[in-house]
C-alpha positions as semicolon CSV with decimal commas, in nm:
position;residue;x (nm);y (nm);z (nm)
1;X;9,647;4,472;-12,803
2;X;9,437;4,279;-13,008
3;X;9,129;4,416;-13,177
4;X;8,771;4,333;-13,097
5;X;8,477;4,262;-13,277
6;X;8,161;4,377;-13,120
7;X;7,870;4,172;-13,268
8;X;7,542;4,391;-13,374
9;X;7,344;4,216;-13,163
10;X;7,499;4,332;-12,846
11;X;7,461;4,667;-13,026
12;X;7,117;4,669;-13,063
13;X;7,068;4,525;-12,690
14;X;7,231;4,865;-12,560
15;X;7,006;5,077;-12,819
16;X;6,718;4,848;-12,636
17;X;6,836;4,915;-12,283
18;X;6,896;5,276;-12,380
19;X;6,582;5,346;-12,504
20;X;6,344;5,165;-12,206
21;X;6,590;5,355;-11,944
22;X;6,483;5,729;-12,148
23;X;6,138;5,578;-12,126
24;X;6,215;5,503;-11,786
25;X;6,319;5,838;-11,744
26;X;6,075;6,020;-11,910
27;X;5,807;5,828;-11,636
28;X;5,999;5,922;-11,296
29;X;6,017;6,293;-11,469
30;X;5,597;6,301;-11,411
31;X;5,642;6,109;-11,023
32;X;5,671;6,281;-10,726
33;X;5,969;6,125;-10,501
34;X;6,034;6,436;-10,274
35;X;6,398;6,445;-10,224
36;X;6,483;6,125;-10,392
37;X;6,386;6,269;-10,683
38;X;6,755;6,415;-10,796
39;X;6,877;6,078;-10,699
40;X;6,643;5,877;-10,937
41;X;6,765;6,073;-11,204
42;X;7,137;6,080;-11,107
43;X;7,099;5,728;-11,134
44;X;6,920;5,659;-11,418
45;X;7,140;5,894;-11,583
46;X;7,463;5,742;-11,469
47;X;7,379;5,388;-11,579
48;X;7,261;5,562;-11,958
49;X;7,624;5,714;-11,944
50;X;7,788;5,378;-11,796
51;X;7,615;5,217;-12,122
52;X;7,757;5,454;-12,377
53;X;8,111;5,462;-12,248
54;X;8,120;5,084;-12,227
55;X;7,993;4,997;-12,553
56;X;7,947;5,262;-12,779
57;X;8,346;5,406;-12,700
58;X;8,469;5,061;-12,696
59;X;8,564;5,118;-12,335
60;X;8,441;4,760;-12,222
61;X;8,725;4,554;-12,428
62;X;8,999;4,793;-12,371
């Protein structure tokens, strides 16, 4: 398996993306959705979580 470099830019574009979808989620917290409500922030949190595993534990060139 051959070893890859992950540039800092794409680095910093997941920090970016990371921090507007906490923003993002910090915004729906104060919304009222009714019973969507658990599924905005099942999703929100499951594309944070995608983002991490995929980048940050090298996951995505593996």
């Amino acid at each position: 398996m051959t070893e890859h470099i992950t540039s800092v830019r794409t680095y910093v574009l997941v920090f970016l993306a990371l921090m507007v979808l906490t923003a993002i989620t910090v915004l729906v917290a104060f919304q009222d959705f009714g019973a969507w409500n658990d599924v905005v922030a099942l999703t929100i949190a499951v594309i944070k979580a995608s983002l991490v595993v995929l980048f940050f534990m090298h996951i995505y060139h593996s």
